[in-house]
VOGU-3710 file (C-alpha; in Angstrom, 3 decimals, decimal comma):
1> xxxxxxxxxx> 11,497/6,448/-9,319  14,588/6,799/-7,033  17,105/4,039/-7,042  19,942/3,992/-4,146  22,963/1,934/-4,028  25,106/1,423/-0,768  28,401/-0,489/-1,246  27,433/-3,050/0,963  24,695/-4,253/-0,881  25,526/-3,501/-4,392
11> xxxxxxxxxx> 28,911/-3,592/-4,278  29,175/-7,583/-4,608  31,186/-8,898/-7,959  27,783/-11,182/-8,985  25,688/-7,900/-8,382  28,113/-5,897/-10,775  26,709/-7,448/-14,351  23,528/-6,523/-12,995  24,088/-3,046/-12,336  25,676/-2,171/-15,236
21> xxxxxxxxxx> 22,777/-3,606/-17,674  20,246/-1,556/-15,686  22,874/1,484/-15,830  23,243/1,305/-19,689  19,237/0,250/-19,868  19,157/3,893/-17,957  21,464/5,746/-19,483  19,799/4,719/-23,240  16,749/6,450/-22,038  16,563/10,489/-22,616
31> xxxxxxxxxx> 14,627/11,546/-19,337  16,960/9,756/-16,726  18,459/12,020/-14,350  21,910/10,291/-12,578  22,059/12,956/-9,309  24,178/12,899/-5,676  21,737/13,007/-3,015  22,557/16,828/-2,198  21,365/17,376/-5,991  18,061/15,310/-4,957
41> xxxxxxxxxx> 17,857/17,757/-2,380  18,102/20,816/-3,600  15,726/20,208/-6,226  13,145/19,200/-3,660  13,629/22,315/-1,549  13,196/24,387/-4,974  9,929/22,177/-5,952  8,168/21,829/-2,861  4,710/22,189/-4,162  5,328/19,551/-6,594
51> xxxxxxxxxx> 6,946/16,967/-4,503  4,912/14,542/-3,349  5,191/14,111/0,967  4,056/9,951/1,715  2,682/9,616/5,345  3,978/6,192/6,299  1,876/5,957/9,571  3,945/5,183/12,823  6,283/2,094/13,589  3,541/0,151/15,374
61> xxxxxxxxx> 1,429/0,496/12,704  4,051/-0,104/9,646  6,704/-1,941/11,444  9,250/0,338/9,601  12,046/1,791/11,423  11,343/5,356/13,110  12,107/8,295/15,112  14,076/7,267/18,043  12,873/9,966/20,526
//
């Protein structure tokens, strides 16, 4: 599992007891990697074969956000 955090949305004083309980919930376990994004990446570009590749289908179909061109 990946977990993000953007200081808009976690950054909020009531959000900040909640972060740190699930950061020292995470941190007591022994196969939690903390990593910066360009970590994330370089470890996918090193385990291709292993990463899994999700096929979301296209906006009109998901209604997520897409490719603008």
């Amino acid at each position: 599992m990946v977990t993000s955090l953007h200081a808009r949305i976690s950054g909020h004083a009531g959000r900040v007891r909640v972060l740190d309980r699930f950061l020292s919930y995470a941190k007591s376990k022994g196969d939690v990697w903390f990593a910066r994004k360009d970590e994330i990446v370089r470890y996918v570009l090193a385990n291709r074969a292993g990463t899994p590749v999700v096929d979301r289908g296209s906006p009109s179909v998901t209604g997520l956000p897409g490719p603008t061109g």
